[in-house]
N, C-alpha and C positions, 0 to 999 in steps of 0.2 A: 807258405810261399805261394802257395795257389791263387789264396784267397788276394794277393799283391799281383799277380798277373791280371787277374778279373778286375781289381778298381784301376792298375792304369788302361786297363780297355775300355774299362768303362769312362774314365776321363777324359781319354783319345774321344769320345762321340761327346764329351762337353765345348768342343773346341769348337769355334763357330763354322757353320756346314756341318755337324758333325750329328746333330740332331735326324733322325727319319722322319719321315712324314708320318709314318704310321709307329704307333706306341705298344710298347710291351706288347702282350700278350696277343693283340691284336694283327702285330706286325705281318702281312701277307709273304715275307720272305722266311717266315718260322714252319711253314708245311714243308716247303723244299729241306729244312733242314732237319725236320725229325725224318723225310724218308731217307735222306741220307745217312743220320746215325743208326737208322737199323737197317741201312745197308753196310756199315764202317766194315771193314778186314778186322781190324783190330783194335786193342786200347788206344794206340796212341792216336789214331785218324779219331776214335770214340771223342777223344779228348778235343781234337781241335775243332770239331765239329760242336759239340759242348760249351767249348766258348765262346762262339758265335752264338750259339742259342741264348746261353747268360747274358751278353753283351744286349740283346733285344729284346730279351726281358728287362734288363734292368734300364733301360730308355725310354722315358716315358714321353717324349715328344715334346715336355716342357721345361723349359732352362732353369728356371728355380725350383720345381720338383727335383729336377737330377741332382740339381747342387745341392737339396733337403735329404735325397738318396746318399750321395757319396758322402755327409756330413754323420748322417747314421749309420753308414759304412765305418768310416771311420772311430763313432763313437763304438761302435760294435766291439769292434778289432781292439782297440786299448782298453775296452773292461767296462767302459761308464755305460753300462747297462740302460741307466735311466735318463742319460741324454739319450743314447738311440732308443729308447721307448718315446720319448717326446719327438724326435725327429720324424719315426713310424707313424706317430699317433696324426702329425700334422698332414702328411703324405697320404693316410686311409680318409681323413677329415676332407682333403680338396680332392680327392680321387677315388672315391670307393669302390670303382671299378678295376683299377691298376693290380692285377692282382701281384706282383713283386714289394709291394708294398706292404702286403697282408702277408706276405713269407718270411719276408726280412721281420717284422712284428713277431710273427711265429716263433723264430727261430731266437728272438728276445728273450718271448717268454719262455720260453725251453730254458735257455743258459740264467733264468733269472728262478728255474726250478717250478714255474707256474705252469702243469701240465694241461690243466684243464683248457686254460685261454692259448694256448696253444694249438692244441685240437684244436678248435673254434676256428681260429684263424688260417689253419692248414685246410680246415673245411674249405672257408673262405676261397682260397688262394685254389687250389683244384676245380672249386665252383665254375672259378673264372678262366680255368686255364686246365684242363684236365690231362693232359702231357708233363704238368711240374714234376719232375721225377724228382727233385731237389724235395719237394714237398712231399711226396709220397715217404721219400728216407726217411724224414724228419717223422713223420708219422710211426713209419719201422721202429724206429730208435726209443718213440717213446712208448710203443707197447712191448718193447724188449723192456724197459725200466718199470714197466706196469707186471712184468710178470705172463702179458697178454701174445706169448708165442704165437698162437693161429693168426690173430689179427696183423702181429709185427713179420709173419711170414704173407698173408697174406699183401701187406704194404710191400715188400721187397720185390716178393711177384711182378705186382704192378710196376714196379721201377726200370723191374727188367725187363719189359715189355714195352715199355716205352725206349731204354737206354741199357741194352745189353752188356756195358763195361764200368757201368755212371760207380769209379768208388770199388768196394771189398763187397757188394750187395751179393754177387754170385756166391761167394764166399759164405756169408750169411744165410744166405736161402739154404747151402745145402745144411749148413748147423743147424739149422730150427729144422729142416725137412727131419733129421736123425734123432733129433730130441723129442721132438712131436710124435716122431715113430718109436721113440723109444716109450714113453709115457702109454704109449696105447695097446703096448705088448706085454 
């Protein structure tokens, strides 16, 4: 259901005017809103605040990239892995700076069980954007699947330092904190 809030927001800025002048990652209204999420009360402000962030990440300032965005959104979401690996691939191809480009990719290869080129691309995407808390999870997730608890805590850390509520990550940190500690005693 989330994931259906975020493309028609993201849709709502394909409507013409709808576009910012400044793109993803770049966007100068994305400072005011991570001080805002780690100012949030709480989850649900966490939340609305988060999807304004998502909303300008995923707007890349040009009309046929977004519509190459919300097409490998959509391929994403119903399964066809390898249409949105093509849709991704075309989006890092005309923009290799976008780093929402290189997450959505990431987050491909993850569900397509490709951990490696994942990595790679969650690199990628933090390069460009060291705030992706989206991408640091994804990062969590897959050293939790690696076996790699310090590394997958350490990612989560990072998440929560940027986005105090982003998800079950609190949650998380403390399980690895108690297993980690468990292993060392």
């Amino acid at each position: 259901m989330r994931w259906l809030i975020l493309f028609c927001l993201f849709a709502a800025a394909l409507l013409p005017g709808g576009n910012p002048a400044h793109a993803g990652q770049d966007d100068p209204r994305l400072n005011g809103q991570f001080v805002s999420l780690l100012d949030a009360k709480d989850r649900q402000e966490g939340q609305v605040i988060e999807t304004r962030i998502w909303e300008l990440w995923l707007a890349s300032g040009d009309q046929a990239m977004d519509e190459e965005m919300a097409r490998g959104i959509l391929f994403m979401n119903a399964g066809d892995l390898r249409q949105a690996l093509t849709s991704f691939d075309r989006i890092i191809a005309s923009a290799p700076d976008f780093a929402e480009g290189w997450n959505k990719r990431a987050t491909v290869y993850y569900l397509m069980g490709d951990l490696k080129r994942s990595v790679l691309d969650i690199e990628r995407t933090v390069a460009l954007e060291p705030r992706h808390f989206g991408a640091f999870s994804g990062l969590g997730l897959i050293y939790m699947a690696t076996g790699d608890d310090e590394a997958a805590l350490r990612a989560f850390e990072r998440v929560l330092q940027i986005h105090p509520f982003y998800g079950d990550i609190a949650r998380q940190v403390l399980v690895l904190r108690e297993k980690i500690k468990g292993q060392k005693t």
